[in-house]
C-alpha positions as CSV (number, residue, x, y, z in Angstrom):
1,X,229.7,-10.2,59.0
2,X,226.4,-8.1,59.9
3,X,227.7,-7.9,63.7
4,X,231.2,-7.0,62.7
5,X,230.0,-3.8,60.4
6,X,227.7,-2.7,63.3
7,X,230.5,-3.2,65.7
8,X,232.3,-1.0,63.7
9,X,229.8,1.6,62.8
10,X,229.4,2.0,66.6
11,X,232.9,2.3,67.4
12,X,233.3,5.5,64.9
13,X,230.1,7.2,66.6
14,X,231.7,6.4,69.6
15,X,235.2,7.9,69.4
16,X,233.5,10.5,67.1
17,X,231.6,11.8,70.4
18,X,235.4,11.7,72.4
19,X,237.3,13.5,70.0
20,X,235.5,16.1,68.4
21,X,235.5,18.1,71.8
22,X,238.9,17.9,72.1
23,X,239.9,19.4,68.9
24,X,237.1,22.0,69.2
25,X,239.7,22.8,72.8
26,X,241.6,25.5,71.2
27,X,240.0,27.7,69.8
28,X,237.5,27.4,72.6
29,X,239.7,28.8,74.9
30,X,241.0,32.1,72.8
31,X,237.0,32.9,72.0
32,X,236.7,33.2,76.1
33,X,239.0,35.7,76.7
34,X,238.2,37.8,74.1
35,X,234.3,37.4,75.5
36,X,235.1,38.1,78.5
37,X,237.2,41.5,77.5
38,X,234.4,42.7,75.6
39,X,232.3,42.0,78.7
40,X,234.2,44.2,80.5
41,X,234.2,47.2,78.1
42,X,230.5,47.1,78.2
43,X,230.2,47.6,82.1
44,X,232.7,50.6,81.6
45,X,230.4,51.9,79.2
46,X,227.4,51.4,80.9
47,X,228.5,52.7,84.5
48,X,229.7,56.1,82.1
49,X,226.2,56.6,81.2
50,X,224.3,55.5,84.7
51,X,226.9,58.3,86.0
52,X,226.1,60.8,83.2
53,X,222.0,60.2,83.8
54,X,222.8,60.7,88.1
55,X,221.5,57.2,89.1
56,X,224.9,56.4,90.0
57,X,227.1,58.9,92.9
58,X,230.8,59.6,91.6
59,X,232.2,57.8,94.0
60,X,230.6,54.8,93.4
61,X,231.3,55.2,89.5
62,X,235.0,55.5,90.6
63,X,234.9,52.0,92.3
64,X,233.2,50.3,90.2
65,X,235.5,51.5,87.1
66,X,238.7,50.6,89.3
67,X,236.9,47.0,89.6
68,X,236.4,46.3,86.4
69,X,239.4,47.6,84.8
70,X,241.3,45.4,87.1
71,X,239.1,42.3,85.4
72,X,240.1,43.9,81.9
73,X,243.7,44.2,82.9
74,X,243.7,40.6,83.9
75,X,241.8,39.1,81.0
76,X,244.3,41.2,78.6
77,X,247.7,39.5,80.8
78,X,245.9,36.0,80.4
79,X,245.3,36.6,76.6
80,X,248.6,37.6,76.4
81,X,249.9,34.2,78.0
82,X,247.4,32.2,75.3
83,X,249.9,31.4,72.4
84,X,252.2,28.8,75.0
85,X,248.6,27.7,77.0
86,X,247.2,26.7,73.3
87,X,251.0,24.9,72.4
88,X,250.2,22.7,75.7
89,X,246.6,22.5,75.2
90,X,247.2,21.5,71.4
91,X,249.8,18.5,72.7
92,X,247.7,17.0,75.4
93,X,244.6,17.1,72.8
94,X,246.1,15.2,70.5
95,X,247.9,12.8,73.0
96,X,244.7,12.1,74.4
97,X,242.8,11.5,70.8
98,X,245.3,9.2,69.8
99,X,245.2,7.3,73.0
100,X,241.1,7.0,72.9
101,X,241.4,6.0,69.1
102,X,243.6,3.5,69.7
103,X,242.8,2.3,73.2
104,X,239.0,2.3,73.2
105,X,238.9,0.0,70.3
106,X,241.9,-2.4,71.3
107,X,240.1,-2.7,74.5
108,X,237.0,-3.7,73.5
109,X,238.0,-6.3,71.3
110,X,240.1,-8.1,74.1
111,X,236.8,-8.0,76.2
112,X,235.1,-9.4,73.5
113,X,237.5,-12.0,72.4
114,X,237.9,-12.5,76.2
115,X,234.2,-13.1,77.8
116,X,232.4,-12.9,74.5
117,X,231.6,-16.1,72.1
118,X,232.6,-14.8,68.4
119,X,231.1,-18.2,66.8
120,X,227.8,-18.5,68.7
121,X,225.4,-18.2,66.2
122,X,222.3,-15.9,66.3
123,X,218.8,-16.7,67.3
124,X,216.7,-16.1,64.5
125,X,213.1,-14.0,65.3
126,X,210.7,-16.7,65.3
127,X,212.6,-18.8,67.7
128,X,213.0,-16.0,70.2
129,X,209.0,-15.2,70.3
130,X,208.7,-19.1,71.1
131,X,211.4,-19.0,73.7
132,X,209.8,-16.9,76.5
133,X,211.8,-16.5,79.6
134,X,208.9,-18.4,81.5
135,X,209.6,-21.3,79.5
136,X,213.3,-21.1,79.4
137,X,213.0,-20.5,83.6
138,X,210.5,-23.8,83.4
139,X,212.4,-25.6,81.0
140,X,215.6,-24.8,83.5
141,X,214.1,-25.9,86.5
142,X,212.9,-29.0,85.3
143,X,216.3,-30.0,84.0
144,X,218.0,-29.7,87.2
145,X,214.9,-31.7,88.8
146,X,215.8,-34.2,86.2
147,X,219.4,-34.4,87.3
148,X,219.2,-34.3,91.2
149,X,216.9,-37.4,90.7
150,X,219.0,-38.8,88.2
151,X,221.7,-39.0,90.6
152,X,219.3,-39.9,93.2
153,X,216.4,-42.0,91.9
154,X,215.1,-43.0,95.0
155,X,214.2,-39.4,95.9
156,X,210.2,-41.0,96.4
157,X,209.3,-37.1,97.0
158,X,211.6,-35.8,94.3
159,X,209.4,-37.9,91.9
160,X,206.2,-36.8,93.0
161,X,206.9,-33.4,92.8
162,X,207.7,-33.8,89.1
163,X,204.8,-35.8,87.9
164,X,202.2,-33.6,87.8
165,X,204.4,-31.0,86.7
166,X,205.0,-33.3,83.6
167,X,201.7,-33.8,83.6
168,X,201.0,-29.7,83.3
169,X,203.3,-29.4,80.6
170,X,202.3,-32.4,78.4
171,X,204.9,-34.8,79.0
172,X,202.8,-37.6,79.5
173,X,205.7,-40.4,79.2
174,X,207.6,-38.9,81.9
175,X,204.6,-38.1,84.5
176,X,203.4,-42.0,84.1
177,X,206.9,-42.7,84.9
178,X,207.4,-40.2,87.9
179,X,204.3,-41.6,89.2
180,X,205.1,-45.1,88.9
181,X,208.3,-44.5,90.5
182,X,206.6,-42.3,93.6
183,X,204.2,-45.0,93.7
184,X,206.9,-47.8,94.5
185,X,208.8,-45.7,96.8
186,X,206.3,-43.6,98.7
187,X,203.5,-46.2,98.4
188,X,200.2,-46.2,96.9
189,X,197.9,-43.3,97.6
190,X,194.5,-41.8,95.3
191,X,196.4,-39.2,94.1
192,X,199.5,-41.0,93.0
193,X,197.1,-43.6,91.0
194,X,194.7,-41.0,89.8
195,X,197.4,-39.1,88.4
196,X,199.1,-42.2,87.2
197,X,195.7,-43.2,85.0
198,X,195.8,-39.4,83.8
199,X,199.1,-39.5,82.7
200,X,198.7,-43.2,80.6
201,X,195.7,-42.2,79.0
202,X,196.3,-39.0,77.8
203,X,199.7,-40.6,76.3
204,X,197.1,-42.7,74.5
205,X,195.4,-40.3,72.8
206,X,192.4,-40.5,75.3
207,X,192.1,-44.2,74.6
208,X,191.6,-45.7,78.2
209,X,193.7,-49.1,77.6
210,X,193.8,-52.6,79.2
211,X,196.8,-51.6,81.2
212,X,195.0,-48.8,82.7
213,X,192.2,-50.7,84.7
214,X,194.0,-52.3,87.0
215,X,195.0,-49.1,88.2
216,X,191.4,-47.5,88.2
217,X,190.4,-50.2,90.0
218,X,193.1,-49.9,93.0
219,X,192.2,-46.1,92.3
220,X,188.5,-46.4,93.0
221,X,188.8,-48.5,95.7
222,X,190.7,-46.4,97.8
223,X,188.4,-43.4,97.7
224,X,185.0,-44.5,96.0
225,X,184.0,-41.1,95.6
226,X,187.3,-39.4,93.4
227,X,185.5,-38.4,90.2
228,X,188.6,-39.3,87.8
229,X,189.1,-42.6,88.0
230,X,185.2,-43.2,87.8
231,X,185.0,-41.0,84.5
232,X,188.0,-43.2,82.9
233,X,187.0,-46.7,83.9
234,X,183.1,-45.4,82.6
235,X,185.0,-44.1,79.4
236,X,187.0,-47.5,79.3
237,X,183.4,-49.8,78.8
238,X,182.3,-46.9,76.2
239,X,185.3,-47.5,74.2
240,X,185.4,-51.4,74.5
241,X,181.3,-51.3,73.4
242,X,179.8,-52.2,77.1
243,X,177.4,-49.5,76.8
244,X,175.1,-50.6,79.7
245,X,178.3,-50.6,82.3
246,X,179.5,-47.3,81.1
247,X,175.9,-45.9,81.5
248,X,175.5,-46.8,84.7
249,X,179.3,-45.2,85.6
250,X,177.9,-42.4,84.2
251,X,174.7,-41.7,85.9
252,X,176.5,-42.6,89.5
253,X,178.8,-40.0,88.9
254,X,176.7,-37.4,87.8
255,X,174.1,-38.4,90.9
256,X,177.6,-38.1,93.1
257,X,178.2,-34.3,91.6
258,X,177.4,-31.4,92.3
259,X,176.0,-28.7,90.6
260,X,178.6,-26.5,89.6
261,X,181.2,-28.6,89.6
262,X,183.6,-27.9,86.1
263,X,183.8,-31.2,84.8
264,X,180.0,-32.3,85.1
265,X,179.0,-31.3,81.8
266,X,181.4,-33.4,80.2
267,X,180.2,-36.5,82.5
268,X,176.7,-35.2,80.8
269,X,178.1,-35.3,76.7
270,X,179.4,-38.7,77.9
271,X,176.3,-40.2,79.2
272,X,174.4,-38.6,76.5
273,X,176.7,-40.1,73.5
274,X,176.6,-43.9,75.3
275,X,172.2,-43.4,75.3
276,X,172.4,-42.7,71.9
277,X,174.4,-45.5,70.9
278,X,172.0,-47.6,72.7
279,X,168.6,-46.0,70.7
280,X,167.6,-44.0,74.3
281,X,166.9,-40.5,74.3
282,X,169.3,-37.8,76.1
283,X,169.2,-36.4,79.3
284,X,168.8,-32.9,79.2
285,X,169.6,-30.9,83.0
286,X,169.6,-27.2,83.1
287,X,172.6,-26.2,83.2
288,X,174.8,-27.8,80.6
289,X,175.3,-27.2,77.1
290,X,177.2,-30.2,75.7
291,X,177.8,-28.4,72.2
292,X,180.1,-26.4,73.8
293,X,182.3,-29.2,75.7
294,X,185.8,-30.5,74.2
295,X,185.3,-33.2,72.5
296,X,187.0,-36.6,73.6
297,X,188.6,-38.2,71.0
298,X,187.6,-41.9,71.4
299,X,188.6,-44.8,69.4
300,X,187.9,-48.5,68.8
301,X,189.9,-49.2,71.8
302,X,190.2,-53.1,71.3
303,X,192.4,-52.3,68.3
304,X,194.6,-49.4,69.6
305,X,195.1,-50.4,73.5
306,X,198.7,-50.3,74.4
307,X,199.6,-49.1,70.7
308,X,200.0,-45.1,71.3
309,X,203.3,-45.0,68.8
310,X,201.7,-46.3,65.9
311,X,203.2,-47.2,62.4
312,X,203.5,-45.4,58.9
313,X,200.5,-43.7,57.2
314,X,199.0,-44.5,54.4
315,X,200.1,-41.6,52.8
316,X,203.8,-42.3,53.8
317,X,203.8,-45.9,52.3
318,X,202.6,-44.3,49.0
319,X,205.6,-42.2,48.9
320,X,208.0,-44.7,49.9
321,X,207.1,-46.7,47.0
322,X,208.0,-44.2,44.6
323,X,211.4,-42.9,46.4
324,X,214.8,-44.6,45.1
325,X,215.9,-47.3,47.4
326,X,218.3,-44.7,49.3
327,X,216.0,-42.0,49.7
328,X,213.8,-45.1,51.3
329,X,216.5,-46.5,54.0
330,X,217.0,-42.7,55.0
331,X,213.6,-42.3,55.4
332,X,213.2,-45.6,57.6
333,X,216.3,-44.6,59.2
334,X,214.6,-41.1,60.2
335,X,211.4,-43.0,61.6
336,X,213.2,-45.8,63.9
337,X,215.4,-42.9,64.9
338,X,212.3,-40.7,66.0
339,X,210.7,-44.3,67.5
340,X,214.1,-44.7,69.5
341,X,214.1,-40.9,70.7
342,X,210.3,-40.7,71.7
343,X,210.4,-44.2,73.6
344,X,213.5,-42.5,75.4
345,X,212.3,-39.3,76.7
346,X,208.4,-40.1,76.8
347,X,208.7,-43.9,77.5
348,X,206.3,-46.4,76.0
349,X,204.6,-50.1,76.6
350,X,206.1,-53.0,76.1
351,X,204.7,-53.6,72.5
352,X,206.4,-50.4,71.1
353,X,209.8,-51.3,72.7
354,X,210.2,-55.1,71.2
355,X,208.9,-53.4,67.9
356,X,212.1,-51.1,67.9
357,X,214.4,-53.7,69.4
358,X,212.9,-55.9,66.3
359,X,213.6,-53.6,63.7
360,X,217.2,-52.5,65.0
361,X,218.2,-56.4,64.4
362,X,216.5,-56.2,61.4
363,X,218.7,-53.6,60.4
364,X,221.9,-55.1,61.0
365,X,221.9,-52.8,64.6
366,X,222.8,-55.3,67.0
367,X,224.5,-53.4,69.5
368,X,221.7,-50.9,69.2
369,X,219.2,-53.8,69.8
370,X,221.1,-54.5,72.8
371,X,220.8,-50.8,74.3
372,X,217.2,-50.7,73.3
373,X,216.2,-53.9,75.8
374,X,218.4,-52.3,78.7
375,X,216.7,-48.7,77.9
376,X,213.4,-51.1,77.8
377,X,213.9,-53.2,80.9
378,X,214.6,-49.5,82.8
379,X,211.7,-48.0,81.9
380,X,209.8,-51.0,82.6
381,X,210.6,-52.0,85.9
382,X,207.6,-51.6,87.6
383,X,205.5,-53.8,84.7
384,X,205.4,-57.2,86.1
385,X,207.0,-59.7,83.1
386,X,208.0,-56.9,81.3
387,X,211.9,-57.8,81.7
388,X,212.0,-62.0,81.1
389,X,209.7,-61.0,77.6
390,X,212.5,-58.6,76.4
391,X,215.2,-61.5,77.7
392,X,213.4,-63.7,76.2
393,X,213.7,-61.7,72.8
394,X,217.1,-61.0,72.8
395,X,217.3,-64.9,73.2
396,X,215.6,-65.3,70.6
397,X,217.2,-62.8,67.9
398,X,221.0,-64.0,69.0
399,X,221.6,-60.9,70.9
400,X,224.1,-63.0,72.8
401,X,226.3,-60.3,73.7
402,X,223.6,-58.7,76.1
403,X,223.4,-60.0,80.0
404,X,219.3,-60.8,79.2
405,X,220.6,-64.1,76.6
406,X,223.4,-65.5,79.1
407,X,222.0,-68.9,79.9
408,X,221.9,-69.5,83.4
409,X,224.4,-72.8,83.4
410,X,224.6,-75.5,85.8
411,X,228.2,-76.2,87.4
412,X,231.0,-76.9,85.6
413,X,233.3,-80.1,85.4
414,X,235.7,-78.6,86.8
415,X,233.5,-77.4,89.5
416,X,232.1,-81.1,90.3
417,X,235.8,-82.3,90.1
418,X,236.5,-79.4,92.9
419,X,233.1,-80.5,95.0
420,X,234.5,-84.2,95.4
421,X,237.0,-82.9,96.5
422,X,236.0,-81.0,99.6
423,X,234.5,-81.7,103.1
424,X,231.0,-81.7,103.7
425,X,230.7,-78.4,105.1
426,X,232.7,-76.9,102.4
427,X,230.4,-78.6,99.5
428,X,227.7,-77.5,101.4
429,X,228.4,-74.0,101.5
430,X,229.6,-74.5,97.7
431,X,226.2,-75.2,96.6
432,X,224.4,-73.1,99.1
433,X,226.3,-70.1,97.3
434,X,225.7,-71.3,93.7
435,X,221.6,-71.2,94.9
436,X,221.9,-68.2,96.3
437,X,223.8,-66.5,93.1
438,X,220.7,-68.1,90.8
439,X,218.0,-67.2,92.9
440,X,219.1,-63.3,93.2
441,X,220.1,-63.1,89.4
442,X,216.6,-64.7,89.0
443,X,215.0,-62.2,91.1
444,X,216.9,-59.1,89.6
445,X,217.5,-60.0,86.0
446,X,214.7,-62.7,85.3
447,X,214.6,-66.2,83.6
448,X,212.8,-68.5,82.0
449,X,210.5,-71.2,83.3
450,X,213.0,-73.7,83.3
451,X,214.9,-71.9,85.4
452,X,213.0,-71.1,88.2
453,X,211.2,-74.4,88.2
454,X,215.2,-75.6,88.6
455,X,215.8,-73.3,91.6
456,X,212.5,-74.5,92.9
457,X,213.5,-78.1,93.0
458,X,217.0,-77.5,94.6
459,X,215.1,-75.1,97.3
460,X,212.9,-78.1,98.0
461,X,215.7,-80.6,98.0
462,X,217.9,-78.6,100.6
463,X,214.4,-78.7,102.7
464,X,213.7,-74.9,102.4
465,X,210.2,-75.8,102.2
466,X,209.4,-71.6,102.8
467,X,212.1,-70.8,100.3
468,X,210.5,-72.6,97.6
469,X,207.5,-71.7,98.4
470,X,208.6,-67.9,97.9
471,X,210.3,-68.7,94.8
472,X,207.3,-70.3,93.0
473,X,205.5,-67.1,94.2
474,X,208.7,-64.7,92.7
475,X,208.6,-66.7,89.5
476,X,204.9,-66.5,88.4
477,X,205.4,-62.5,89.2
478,X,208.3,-62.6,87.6
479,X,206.3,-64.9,84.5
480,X,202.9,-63.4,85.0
481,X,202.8,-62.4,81.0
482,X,204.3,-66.0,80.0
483,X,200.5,-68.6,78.7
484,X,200.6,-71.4,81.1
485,X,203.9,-70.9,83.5
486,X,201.6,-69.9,86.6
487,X,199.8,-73.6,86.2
488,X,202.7,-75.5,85.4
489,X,204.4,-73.9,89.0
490,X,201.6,-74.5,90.6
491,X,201.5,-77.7,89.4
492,X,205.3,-78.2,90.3
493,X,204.4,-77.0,94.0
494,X,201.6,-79.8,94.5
495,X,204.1,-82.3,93.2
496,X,206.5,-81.4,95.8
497,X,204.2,-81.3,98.6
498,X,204.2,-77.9,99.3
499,X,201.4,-78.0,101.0
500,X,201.2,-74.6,102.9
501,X,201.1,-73.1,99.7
502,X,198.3,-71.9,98.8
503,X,198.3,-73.5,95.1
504,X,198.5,-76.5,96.4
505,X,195.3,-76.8,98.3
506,X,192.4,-78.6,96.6
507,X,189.4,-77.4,96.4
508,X,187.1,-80.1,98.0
509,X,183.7,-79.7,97.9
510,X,181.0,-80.8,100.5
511,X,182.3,-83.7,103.4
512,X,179.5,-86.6,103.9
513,X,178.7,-84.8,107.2
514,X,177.8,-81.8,105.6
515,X,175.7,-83.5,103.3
516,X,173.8,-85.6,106.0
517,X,173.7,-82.2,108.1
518,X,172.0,-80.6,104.8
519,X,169.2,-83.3,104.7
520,X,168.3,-82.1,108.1
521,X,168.2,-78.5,107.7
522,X,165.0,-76.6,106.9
523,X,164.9,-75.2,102.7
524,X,165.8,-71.7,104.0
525,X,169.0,-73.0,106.4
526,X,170.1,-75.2,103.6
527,X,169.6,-72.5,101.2
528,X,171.5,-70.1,103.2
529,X,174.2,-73.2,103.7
530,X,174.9,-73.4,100.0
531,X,175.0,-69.5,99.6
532,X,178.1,-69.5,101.8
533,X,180.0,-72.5,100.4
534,X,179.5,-71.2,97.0
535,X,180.8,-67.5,98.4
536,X,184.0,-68.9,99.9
537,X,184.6,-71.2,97.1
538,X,184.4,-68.1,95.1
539,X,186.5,-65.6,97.5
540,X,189.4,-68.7,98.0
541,X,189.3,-68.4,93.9
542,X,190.2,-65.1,93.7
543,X,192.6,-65.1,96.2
544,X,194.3,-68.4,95.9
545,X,193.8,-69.2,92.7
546,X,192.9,-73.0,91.5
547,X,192.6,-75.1,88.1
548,X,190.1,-75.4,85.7
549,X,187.7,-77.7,86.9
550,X,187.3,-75.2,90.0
551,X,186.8,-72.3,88.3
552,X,184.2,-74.2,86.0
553,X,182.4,-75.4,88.7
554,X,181.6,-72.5,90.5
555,X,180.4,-70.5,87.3
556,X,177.8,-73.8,86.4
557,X,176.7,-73.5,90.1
558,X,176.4,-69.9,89.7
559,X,173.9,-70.2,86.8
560,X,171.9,-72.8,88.4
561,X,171.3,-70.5,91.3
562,X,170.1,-68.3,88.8
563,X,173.2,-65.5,89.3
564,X,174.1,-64.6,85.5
565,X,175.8,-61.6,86.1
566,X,178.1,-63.2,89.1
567,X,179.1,-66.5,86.6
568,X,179.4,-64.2,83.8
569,X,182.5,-62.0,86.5
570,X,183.7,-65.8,87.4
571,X,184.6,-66.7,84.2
572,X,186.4,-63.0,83.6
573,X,188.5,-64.1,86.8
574,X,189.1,-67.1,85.9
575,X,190.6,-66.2,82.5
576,X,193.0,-63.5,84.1
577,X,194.2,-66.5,86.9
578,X,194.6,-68.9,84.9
579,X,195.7,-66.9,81.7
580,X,195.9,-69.8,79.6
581,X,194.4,-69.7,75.8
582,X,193.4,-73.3,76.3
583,X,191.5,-72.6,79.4
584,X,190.1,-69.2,78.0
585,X,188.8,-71.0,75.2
586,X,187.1,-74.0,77.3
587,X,185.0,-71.1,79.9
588,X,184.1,-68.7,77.1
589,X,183.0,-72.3,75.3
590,X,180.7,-72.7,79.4
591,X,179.5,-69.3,79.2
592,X,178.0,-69.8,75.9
593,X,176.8,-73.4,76.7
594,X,174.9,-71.4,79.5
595,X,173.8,-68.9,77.8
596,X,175.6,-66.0,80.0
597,X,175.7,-63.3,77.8
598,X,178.3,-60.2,77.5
């Protein structure tokens, strides 16, 4: 209504400034002639008396007089012809007003009604100040970045371009995933990594979480000397209470650094805060004034790690107990919703995504469940596991509608009544194609254990030794979060005889040779002997992997060579190889037996 009565306020100033000049038109025009007669009468007048005084000759006077009575003469005629001029003048005035009082509006309100938009609200004050045109350009480019790569998402350069302009602006989700997508398609550089571990840990709230390391390590490894990754694996141990590591991180950076650089104060507050926690004094270099560094916000990492959406307040379970039961459900509605919208747009770990899917089916939600593991599974692709969990749960809550909880059946009767049917060759390619249809949907959609221990057998039964080999190797990627599966296919692979792989090779230790060649051999030479079987039992470990018993043996020989800190790594390794809670459980039960330590 406020627009309408300024609209129309303006319209009357508007046709106010046409029309008054055109009614003013007549008497305009009979006030000029009789000016301009009047003017005349004064130059007669005036010449008279320059005549009468001699500064003007007679004959001069004369000419001028016959001048300007010819003027008067004319200006009487014309004043004369005024009454029919003013008629004429009078009728195309007040053609022409009528015509800009009615045209000027009608016109206007067409354009409006035309190009204009009558029911678009107004922008209220404080939401203009927010919306800068910088931001609204920023905001604009970004969303037409968002759709080129959403029609293209294997645009590897597209994707790096965006992450650390994510990263600029906050949106931490979205730069871990533009970074994890650049990484798979462009490859794996410091930068891309670096930025990656930026972009998950400030997501976290500064808490540096298990997740994270793997990346810091690849990160470190491929330039030692990139100050980031360094500052968040030394923040990492600070967090998770291994105060001596995280000191030493610490110091090697700060040694690394030089003098000016921006960020070595804060290297300084960190090192400083990890002494005091261990009772030593700080380090003061000139220079720095930690007082006035940000502050990190740090956190008891081994209860938050991979938890950045967390649950309700305390304060908000109060209040929900004294709401009515519908004000509850709208505000639990209003918190899963906000769950839902952040994991969308910001993404999330795999924790925070079963919790939603969980509490959709809880809900009665099914076919939102259902959207919330494909949403999941999408912006989990590149986390190993990730996919056959959230299978695995729709499974498990009888989300049988969604692909993830379609069983992966054998043939059918009718099937084995077609096979007996046909040749050789024909029930040979039969079956080839029904391996080839499980091992891809394996591969793209996942499965259980049973399933790829299934494909494994067939593989080995057609003899595709190599095949199988490749599919034990898929499945314990493909199971790498799953207690126990990467024995149990290992296990299946020795079984088999698949020898070449490199599961299935035991771990042997010394020949009778070498031990006869040992007797022989000076203490230094059979010092230096032992030394290097104990360092390729250790290196074949870590790269091949092996049981139990292995890994046990090489941390007690470890310790008897007097090499805590080495056995103490071993039996780290060997929990992440053989992540099994059984085997965790036996070497942490070693390490205490031999008094390793933390």
């Amino acid at each position: 209504m406020l627009l309408w009565s300024i609209i129309i306020v303006l319209l009357f100033v508007t046709l106010a400034g046409l029309l008054l000049p055109l009614y003013r038109g007549e008497d305009t025009l009979s006030n000029r002639e009789a000016y301009d007669a009047n003017v005349f009468k004064d130059q007669l007048k005036a010449i008279d008396r320059e005549h009468d005084e001699g500064q003007l000759e007679k004959q001069d006077a004369e000419s001028a007089r016959v001048e300007i009575s010819r003027k008067l003469l004319a200006a009487a005629d014309k004043a004369e012809q005024e009454p029919s001029m003013q008629a004429q003048s009078r009728q195309l005035s007040r053609f022409t007003a009528v015509s800009l009082a009615l045209g000027v509006p009608l016109f206007a309100i067409g354009l409006y009604l035309q190009v204009g938009s009558p029911q678009q609200g107004d922008l209220p004050l404080e939401a203009r100040a927010k919306t800068t045109p910088a931001k609204t350009r920023i905001s604009a480019l970004i969303s037409r970045a968002e759709q080129r790569l959403e029609s293209n998402p294997g645009d590897g350069n597209g994707w790096e371009i965006m992450a650390p302009i994510y990263l600029r602006h906050q949106m931490y989700g979205k730069a871990a995933r533009a970074y994890q997508n650049a990484l798979r398609l462009l490859g794996s550089n410091i930068d891309r990594l670096s930025g990656l571990a930026d972009a998950m840990v400030l997501a976290n709230d500064n808490i540096v979480s298990d997740d994270v390391v793997p990346i810091l390590t690849r990160a470190i490894k491929a330039d030692p000397d990139h100050p980031k990754p360094q500052f968040w694996m030394g923040l990492y141990h600070e967090q998770n209470n291994k105060l001596k590591q995280a000191e030493e991180i610490f110091t090697s950076l700060l040694k690394k650094t030089s003098a000016t650089a921006a960020w070595r104060p804060t290297v300084v507050v960190r090192l400083n805060e990890v002494r005091k926690k261990q009772g030593l004094p700080p380090i003061n270099i000139v220079g720095v004034e930690p007082a006035k560094q940000p502050a990190i916000k740090l956190g008891d990492a081994r209860k938050q790690n991979g938890a950045p959406l967390r649950g309700p307040s305390a304060d908000d379970i109060k209040a929900a107990g004294q709401m009515s039961a519908g004000d509850r459900q709208s505000m639990i509605n209003n918190m899963v919703a906000r769950l839902s919208t952040r994991l969308k747009e910001e993404g999330g770990d795999l924790k925070s995504w079963m919790r939603l899917v969980n509490v959709l089916n809880v809900q009665g939600k099914k076919a939102k469940a259902l959207a919330a593991v494909q949403d999941a599974k999408k912006n989990l692709a590149n986390q190993s596991g990730a996919a056959a969990q959230l299978d695995a749960q729709a499974r498990r809550l009888g989300l049988t509608s969604a692909k993830t909880s379609q069983p992966l059946k054998g043939p059918t009767a009718a099937d084995i009544k077609a096979a007996g049917q046909m040749s050789a060759d024909d029930r040979s390619s039969m079956i080839n194609n029904m391996v080839a249809r499980l091992s891809t949907r394996l591969k793209e959609e996942g499965g259980d254990l049973k399933s790829w221990m299934r494909l494994v057998n067939v593989l080995n039964v057609q003899g595709k030794k190599a095949k199988a080999l490749a599919a034990v190797r898929d499945a314990k990627k493909n199971l790498a979060n799953q207690s126990g599966a990467a024995a149990q296919l290992d296990a299946q692979a020795r079984r088999l005889g698949l020898t070449s792989a490199k599961t299935s090779q035991p771990l042997r230790g010394p020949t009778a040779a070498d031990i006869k060649a040992a007797g022989q051999m000076s203490a230094d030479d059979r010092s230096s002997m032992i030394n290097s079987m104990v360092a390729r039992l250790s290196t074949r470990l870590k790269e091949q992997g092996g049981d139990l018993k292995s890994w046990m043996r090489l941390v007690s020989v470890l310790n008897v060579q007097g090499k805590k800190a080495e056995a103490r790594i071993a039996v780290q390794d060997a929990k992440k190889n053989l992540q099994n809670s059984s085997a965790a459980a036996q070497l942490e039960a070693l390490a205490k037996r031999l008094q390793l330590g933390s």
